[in-house]
Predicted model as a PDB file, atoms N, CA, C, CB and O in Angstrom, pLDDT in the B-factor column:
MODEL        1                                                                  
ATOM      1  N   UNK A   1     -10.925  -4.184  -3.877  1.00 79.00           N  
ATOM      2  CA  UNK A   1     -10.351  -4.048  -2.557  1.00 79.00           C  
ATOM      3  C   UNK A   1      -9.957  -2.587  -2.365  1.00 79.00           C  
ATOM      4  CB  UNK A   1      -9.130  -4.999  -2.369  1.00 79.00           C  
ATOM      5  O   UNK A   1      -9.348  -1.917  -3.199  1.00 79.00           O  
ATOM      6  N   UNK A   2     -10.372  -2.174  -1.182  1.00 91.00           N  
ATOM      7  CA  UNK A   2     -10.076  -0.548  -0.873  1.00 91.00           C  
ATOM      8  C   UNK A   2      -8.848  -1.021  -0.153  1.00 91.00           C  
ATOM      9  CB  UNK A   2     -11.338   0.534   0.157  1.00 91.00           C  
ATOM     10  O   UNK A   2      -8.599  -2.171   0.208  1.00 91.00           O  
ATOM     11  N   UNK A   3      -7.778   0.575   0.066  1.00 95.00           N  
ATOM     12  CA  UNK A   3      -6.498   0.299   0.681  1.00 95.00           C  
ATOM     13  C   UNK A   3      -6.527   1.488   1.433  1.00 95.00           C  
ATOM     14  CB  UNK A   3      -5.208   0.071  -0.258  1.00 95.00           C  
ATOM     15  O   UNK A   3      -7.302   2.341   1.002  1.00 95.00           O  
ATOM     16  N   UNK A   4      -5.768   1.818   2.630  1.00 97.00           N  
ATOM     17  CA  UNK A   4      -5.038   2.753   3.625  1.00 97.00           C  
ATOM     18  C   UNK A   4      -3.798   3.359   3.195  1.00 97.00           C  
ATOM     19  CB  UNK A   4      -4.709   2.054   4.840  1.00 97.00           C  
ATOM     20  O   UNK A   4      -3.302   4.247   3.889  1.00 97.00           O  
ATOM     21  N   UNK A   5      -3.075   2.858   1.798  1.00 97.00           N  
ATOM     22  CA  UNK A   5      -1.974   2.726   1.680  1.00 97.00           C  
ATOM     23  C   UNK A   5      -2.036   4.275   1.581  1.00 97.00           C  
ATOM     24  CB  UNK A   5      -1.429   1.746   0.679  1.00 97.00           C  
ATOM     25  O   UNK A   5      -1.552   4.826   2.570  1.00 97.00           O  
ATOM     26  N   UNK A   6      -2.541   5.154   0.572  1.00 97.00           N  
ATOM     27  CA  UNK A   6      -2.079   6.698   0.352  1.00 97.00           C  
ATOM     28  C   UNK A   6      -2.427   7.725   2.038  1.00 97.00           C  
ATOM     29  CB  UNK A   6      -3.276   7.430  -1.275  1.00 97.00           C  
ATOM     30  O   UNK A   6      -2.101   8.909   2.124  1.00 97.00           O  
ATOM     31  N   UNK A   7      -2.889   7.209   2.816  1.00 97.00           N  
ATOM     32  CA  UNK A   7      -3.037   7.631   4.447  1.00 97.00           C  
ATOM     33  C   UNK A   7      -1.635   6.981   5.190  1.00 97.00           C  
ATOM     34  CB  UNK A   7      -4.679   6.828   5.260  1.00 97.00           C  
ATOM     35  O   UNK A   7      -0.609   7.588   5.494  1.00 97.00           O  
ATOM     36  N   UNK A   8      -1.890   5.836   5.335  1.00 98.00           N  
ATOM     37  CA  UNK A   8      -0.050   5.514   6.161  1.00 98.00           C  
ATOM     38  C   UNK A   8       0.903   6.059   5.461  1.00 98.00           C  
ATOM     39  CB  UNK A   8       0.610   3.826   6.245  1.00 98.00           C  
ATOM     40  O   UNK A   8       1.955   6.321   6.046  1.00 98.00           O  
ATOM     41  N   UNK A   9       0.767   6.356   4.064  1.00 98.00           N  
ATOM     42  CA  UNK A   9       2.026   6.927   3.593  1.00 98.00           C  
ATOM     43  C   UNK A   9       2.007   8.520   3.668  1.00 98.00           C  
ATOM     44  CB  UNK A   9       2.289   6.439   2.108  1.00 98.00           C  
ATOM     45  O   UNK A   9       2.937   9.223   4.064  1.00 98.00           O  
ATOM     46  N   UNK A  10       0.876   8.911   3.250  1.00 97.00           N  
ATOM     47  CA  UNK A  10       0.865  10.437   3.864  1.00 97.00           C  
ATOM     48  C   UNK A  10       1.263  10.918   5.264  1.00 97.00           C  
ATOM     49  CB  UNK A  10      -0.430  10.891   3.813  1.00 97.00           C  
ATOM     50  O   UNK A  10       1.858  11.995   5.291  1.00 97.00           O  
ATOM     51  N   UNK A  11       0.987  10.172   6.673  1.00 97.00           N  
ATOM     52  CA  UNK A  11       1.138  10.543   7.705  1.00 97.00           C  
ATOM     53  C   UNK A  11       2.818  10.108   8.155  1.00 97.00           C  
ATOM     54  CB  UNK A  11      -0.044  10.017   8.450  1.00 97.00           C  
ATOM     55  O   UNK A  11       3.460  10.430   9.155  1.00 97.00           O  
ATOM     56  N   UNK A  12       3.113   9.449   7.243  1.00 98.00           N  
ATOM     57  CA  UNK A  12       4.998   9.625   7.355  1.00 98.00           C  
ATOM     58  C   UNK A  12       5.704  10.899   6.774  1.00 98.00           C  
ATOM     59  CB  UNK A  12       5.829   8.352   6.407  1.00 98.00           C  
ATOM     60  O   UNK A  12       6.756  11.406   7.164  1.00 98.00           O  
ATOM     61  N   UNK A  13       4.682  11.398   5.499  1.00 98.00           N  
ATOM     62  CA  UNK A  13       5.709  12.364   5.036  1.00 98.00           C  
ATOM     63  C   UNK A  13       6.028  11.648   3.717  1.00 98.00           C  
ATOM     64  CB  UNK A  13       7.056  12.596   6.093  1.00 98.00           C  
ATOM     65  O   UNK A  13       6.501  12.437   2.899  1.00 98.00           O  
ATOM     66  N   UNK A  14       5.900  10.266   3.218  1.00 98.00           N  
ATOM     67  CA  UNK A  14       6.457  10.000   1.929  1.00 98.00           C  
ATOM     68  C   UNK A  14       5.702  10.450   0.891  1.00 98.00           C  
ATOM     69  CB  UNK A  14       6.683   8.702   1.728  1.00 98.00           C  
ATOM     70  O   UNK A  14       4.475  10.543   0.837  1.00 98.00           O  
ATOM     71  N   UNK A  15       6.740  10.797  -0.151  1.00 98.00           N  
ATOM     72  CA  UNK A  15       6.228  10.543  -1.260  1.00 98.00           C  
ATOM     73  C   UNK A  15       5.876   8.784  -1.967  1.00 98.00           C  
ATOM     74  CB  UNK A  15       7.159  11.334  -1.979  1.00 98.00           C  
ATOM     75  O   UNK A  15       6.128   7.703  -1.436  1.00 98.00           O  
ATOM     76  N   UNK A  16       5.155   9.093  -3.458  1.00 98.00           N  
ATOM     77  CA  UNK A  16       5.004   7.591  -3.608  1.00 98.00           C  
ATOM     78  C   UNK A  16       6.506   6.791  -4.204  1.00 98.00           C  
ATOM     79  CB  UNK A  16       3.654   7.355  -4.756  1.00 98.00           C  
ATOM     80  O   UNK A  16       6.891   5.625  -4.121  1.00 98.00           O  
ATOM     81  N   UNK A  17       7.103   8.022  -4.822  1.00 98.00           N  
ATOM     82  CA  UNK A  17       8.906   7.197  -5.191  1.00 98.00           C  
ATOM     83  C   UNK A  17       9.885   6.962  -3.866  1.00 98.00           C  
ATOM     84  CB  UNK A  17      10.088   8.458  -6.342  1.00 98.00           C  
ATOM     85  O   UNK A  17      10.948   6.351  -3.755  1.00 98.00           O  
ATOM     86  N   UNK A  18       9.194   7.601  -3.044  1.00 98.00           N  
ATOM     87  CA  UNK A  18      10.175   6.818  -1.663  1.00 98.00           C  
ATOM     88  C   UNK A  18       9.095   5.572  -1.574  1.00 98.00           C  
ATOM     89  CB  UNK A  18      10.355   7.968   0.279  1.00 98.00           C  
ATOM     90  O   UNK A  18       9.304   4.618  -2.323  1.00 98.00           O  
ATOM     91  N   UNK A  19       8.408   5.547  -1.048  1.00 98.00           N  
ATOM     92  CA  UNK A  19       7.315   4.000  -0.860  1.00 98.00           C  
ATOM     93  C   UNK A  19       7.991   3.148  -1.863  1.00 98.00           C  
ATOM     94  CB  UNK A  19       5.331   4.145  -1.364  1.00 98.00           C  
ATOM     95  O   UNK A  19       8.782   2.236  -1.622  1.00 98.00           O  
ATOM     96  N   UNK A  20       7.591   3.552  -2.992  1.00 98.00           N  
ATOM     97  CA  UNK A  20       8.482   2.258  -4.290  1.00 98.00           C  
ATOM     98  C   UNK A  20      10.026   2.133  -4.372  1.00 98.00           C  
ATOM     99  CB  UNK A  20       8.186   2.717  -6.081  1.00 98.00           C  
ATOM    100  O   UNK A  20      10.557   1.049  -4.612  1.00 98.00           O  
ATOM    101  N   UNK A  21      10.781   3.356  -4.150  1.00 98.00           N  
ATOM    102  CA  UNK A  21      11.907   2.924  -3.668  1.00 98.00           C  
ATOM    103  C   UNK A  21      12.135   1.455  -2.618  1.00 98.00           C  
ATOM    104  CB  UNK A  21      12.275   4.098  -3.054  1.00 98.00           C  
ATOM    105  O   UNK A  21      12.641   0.384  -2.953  1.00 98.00           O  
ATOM    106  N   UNK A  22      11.551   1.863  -1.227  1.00 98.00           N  
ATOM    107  CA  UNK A  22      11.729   1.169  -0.101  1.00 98.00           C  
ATOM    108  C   UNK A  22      10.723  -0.629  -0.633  1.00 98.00           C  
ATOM    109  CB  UNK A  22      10.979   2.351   1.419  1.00 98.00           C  
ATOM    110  O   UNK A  22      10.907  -1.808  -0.331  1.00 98.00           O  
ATOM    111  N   UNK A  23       9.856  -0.006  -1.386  1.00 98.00           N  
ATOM    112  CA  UNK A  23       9.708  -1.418  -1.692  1.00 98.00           C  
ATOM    113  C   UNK A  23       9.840  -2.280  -2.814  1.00 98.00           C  
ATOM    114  CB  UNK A  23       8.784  -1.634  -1.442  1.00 98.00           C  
ATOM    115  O   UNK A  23       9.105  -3.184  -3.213  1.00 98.00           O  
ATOM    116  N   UNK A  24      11.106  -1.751  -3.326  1.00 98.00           N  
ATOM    117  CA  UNK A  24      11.347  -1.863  -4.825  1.00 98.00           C  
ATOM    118  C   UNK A  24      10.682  -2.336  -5.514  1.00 98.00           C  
ATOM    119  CB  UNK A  24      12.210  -2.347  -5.194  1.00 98.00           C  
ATOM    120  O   UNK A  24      10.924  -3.443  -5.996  1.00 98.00           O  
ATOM    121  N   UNK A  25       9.109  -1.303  -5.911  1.00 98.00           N  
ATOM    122  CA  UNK A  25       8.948  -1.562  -7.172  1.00 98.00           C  
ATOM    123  C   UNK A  25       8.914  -0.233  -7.857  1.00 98.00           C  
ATOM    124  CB  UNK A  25       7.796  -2.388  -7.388  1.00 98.00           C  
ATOM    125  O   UNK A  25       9.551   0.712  -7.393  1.00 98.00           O  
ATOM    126  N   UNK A  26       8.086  -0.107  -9.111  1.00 98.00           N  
ATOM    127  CA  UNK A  26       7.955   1.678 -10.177  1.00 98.00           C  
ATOM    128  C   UNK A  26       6.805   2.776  -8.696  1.00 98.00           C  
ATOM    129  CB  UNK A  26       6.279   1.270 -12.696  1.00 98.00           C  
ATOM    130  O   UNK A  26       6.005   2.247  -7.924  1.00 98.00           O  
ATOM    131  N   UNK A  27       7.043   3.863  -8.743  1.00 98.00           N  
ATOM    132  CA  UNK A  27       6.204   4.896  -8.495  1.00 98.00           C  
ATOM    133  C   UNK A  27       4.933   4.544  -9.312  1.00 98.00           C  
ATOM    134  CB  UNK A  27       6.855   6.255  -8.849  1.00 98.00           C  
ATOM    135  O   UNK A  27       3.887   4.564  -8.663  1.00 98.00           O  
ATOM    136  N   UNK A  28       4.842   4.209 -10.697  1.00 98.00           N  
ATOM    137  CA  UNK A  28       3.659   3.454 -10.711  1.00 98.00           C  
ATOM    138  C   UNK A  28       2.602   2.758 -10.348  1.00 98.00           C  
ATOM    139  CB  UNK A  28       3.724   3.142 -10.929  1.00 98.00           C  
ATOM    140  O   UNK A  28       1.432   3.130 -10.434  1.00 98.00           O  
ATOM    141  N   UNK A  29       3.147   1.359  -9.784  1.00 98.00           N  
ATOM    142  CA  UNK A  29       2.579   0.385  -9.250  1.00 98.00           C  
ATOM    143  C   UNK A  29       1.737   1.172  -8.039  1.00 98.00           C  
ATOM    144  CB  UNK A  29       3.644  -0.733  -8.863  1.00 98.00           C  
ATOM    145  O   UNK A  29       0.524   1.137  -7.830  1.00 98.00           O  
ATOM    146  N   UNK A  30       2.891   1.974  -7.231  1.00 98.00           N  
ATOM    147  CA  UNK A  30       2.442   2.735  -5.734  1.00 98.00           C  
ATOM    148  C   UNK A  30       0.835   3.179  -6.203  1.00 98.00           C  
ATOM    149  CB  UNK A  30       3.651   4.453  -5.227  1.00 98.00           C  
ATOM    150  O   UNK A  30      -0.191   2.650  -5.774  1.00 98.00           O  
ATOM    151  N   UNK A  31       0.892   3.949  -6.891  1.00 98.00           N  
ATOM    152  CA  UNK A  31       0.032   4.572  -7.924  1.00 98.00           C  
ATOM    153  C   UNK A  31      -1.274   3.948  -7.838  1.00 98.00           C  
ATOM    154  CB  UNK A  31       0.593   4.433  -9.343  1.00 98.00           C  
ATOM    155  O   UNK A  31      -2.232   4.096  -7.079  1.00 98.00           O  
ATOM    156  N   UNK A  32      -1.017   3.161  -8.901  1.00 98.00           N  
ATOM    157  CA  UNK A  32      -2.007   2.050  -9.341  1.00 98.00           C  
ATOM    158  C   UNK A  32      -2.751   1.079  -7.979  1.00 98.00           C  
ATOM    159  CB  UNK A  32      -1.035   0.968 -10.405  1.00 98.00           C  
ATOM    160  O   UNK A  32      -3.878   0.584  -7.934  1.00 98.00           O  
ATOM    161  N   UNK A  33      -1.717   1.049  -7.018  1.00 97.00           N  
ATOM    162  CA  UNK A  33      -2.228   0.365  -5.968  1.00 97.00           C  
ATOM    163  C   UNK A  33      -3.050   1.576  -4.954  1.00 97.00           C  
ATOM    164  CB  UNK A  33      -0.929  -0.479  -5.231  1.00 97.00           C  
ATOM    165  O   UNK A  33      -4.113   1.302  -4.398  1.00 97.00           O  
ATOM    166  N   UNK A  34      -2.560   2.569  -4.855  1.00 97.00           N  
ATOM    167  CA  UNK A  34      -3.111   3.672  -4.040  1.00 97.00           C  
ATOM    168  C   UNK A  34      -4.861   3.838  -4.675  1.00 97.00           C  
ATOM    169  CB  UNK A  34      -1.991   5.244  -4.305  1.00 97.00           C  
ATOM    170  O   UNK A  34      -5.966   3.796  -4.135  1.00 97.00           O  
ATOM    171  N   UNK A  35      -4.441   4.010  -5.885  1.00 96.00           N  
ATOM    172  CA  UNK A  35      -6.264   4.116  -6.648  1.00 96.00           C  
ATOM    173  C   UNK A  35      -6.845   2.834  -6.741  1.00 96.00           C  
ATOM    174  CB  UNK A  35      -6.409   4.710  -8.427  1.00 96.00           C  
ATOM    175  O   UNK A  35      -7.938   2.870  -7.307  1.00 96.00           O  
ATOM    176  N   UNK A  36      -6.487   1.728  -6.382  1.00 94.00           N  
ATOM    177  CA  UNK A  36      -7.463   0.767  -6.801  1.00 94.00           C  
ATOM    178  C   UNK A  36      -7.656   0.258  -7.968  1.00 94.00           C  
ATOM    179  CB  UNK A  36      -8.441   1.114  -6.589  1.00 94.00           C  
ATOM    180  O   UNK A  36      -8.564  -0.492  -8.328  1.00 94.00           O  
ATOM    181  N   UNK A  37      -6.276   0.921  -8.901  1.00 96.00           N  
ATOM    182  CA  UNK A  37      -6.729   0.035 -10.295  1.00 96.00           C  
ATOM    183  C   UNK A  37      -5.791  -1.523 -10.125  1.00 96.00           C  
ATOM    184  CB  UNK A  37      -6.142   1.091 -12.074  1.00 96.00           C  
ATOM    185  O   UNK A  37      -5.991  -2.375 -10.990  1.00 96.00           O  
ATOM    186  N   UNK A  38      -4.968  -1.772  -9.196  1.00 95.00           N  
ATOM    187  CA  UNK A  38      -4.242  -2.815  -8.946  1.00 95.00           C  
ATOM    188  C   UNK A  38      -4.293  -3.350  -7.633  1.00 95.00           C  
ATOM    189  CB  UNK A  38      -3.082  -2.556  -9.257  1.00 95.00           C  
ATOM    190  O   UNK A  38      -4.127  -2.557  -6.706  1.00 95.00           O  
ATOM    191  N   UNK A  39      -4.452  -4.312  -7.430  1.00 94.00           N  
ATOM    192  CA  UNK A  39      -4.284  -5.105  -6.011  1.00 94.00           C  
ATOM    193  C   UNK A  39      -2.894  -5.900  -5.862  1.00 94.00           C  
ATOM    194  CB  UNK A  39      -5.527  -6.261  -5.851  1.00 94.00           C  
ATOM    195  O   UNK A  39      -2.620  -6.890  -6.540  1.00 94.00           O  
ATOM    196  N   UNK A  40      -2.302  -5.506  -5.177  1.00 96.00           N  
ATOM    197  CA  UNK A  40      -1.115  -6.220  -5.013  1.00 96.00           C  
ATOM    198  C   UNK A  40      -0.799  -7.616  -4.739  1.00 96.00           C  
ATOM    199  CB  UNK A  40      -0.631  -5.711  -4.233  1.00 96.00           C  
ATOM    200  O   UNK A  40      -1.523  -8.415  -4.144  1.00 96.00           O  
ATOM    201  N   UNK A  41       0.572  -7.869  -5.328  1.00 96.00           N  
ATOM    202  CA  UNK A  41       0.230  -9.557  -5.192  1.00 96.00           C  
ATOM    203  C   UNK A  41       0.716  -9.954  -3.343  1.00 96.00           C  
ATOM    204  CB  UNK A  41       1.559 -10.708  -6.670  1.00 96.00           C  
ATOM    205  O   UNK A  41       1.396  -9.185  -2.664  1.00 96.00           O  
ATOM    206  N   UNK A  42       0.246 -11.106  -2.916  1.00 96.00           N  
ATOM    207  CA  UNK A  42       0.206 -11.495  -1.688  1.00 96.00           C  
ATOM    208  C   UNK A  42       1.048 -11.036  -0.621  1.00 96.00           C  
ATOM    209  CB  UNK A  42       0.298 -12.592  -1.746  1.00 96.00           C  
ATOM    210  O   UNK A  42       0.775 -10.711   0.534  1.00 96.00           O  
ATOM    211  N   UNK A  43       2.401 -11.089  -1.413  1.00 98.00           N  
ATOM    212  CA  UNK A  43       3.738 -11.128  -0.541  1.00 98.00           C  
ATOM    213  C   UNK A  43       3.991  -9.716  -0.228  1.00 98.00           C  
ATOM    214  CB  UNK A  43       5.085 -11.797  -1.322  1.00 98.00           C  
ATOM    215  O   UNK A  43       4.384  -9.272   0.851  1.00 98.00           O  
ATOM    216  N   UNK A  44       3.568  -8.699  -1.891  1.00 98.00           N  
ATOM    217  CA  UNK A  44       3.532  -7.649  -1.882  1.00 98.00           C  
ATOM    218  C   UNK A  44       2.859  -6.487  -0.336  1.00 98.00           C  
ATOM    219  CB  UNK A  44       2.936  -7.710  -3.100  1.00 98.00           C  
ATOM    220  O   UNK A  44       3.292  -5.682   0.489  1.00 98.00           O  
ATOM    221  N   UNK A  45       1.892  -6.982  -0.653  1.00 97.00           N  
ATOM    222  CA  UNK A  45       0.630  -6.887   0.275  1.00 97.00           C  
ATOM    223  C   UNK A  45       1.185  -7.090   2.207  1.00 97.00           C  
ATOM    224  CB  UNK A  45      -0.605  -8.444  -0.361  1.00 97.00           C  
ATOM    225  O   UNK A  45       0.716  -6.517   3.191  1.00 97.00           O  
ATOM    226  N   UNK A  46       2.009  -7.840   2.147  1.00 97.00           N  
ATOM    227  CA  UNK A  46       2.167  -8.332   3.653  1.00 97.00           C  
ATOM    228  C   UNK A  46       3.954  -7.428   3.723  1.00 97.00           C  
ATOM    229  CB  UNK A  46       2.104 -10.663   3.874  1.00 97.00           C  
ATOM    230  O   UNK A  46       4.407  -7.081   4.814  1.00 97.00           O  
ATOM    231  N   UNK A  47       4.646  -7.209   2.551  1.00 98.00           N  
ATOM    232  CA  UNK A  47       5.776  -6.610   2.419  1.00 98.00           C  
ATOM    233  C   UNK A  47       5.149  -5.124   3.099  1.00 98.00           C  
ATOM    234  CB  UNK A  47       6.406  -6.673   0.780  1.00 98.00           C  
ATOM    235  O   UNK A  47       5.517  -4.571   4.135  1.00 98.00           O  
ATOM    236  N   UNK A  48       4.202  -4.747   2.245  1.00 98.00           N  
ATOM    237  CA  UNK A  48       3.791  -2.866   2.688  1.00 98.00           C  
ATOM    238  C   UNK A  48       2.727  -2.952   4.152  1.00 98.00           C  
ATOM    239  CB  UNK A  48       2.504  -1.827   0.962  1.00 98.00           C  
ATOM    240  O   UNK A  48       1.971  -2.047   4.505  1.00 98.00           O  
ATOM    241  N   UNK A  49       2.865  -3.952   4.682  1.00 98.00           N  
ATOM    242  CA  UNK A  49       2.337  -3.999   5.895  1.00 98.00           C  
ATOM    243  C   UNK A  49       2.875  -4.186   6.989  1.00 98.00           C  
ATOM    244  CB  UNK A  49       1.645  -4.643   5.921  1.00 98.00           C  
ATOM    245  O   UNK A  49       2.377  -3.815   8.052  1.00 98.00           O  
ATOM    246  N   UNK A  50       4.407  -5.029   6.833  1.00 98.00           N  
ATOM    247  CA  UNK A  50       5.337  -5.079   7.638  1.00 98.00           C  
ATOM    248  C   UNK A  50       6.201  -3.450   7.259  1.00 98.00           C  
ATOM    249  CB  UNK A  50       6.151  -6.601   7.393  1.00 98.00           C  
ATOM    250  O   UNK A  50       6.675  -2.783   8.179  1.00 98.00           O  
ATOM    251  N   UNK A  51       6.261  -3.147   6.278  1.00 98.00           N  
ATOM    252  CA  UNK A  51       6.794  -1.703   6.104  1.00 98.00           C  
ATOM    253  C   UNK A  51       6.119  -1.101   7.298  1.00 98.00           C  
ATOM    254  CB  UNK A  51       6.395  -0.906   4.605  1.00 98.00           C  
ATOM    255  O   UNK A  51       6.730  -0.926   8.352  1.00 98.00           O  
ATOM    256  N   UNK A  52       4.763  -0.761   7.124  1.00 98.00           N  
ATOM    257  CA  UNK A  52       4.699   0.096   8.507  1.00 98.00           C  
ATOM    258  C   UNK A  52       4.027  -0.027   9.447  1.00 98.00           C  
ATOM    259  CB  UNK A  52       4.458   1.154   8.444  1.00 98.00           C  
ATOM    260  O   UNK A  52       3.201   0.720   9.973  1.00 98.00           O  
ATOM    261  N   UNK A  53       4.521  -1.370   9.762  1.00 98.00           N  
ATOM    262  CA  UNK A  53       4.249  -2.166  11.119  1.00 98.00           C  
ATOM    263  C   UNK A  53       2.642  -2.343  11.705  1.00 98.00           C  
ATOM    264  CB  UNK A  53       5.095  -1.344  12.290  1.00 98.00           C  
ATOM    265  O   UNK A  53       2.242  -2.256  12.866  1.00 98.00           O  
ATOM    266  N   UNK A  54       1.999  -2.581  10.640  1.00 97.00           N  
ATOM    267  CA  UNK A  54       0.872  -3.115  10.711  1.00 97.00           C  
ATOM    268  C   UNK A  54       0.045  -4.417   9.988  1.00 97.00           C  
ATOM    269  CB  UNK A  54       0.399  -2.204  10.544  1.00 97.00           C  
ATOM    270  O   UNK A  54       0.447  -5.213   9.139  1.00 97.00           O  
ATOM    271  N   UNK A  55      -1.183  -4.316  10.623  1.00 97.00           N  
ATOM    272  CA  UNK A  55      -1.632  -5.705  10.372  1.00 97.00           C  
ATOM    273  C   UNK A  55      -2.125  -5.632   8.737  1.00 97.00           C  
ATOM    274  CB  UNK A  55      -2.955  -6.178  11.532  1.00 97.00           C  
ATOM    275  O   UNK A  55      -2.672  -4.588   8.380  1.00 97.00           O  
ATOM    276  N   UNK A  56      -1.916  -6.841   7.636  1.00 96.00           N  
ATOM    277  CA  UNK A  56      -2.231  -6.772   6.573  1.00 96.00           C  
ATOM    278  C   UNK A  56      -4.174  -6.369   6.583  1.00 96.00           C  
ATOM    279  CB  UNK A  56      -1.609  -8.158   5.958  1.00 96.00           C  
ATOM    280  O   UNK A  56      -4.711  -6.263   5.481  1.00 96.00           O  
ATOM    281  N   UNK A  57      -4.714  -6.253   7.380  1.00 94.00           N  
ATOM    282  CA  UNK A  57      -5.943  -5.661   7.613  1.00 94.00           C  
ATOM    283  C   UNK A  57      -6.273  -4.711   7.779  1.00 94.00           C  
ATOM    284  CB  UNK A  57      -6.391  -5.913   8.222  1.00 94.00           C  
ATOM    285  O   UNK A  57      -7.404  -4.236   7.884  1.00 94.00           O  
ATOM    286  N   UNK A  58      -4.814  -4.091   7.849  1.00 95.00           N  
ATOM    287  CA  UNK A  58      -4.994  -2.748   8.692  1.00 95.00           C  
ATOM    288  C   UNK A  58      -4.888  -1.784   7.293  1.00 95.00           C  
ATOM    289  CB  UNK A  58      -3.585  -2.412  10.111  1.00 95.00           C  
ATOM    290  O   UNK A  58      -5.548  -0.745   7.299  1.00 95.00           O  
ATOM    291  N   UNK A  59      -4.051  -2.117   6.070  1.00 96.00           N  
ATOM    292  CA  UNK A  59      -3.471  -1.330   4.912  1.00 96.00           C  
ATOM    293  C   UNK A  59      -5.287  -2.089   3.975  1.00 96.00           C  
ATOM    294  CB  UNK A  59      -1.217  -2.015   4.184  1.00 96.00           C  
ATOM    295  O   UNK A  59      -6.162  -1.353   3.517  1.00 96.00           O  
ATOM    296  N   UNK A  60      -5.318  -3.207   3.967  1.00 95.00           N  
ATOM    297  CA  UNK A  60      -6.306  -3.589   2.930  1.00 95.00           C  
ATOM    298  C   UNK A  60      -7.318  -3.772   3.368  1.00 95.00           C  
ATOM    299  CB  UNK A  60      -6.112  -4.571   2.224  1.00 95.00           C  
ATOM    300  O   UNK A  60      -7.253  -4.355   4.450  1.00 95.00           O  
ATOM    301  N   UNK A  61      -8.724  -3.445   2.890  1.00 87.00           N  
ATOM    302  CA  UNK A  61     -10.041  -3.945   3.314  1.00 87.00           C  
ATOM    303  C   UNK A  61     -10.566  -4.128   2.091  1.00 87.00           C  
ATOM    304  CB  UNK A  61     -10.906  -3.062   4.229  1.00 87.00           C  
ATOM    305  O   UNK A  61     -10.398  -3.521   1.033  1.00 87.00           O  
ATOM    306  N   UNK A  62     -11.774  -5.821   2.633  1.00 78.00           N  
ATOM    307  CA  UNK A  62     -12.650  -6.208   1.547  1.00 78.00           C  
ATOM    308  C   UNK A  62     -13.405  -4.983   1.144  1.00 78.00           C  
ATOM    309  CB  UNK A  62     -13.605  -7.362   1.942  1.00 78.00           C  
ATOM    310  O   UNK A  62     -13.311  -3.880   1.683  1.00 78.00           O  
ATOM    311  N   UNK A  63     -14.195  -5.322   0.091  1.00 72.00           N  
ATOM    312  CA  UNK A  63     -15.380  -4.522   0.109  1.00 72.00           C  
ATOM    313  C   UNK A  63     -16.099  -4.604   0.524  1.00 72.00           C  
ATOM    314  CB  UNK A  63     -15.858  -4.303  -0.497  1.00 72.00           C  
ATOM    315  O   UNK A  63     -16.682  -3.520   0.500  1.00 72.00           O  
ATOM    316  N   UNK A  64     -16.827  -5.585   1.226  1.00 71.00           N  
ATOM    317  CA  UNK A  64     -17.688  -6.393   2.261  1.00 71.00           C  
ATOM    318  C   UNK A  64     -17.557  -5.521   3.419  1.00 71.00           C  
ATOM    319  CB  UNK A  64     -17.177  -7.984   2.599  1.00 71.00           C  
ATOM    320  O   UNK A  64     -18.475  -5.039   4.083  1.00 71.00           O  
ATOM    321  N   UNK A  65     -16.100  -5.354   3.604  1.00 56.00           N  
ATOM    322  CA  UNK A  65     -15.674  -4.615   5.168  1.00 56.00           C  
ATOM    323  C   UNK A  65     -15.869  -3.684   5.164  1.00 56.00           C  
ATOM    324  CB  UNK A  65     -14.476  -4.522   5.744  1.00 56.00           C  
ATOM    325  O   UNK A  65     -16.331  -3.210   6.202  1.00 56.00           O  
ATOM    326  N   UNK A  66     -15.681  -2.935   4.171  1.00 51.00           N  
ATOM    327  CA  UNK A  66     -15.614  -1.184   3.490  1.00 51.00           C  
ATOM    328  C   UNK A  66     -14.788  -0.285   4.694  1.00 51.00           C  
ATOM    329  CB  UNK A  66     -17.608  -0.301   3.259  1.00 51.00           C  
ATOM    330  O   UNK A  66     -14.585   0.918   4.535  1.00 51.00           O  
TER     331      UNK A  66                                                      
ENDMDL                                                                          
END                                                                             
């Protein structure tokens, strides 16, 4: 699964320890989810989408979708 996440978070100005702050988890995870070595779990996923007020489609795409 490709993500938007390191673009919505760039065009705020965050770093990735504010993102994991605000969504309490490690600067890690942010990390790991920004590159694609982790897919976030469900709730996760719809948590960083209501973060910045978009559609969970809008942060994640299949690969199908590209």
């Amino acid at each position: 699964m490709t993500n938007h996440l390191r673009d919505l978070r760039g065009a705020r100005g965050w770093s990735q320890q504010h993102l994991a702050d605000l969504l309490e988890v490690s600067r890690q995870s942010v990390n790991a989810i920004e590159t694609g070595r982790y897919d976030p779990s469900l709730p996760l996923a719809f948590r960083i989408a209501e973060l910045f007020g978009v559609a969970i489609e809008q942060v994640f795409v299949s690969p199908s979708r590209g």
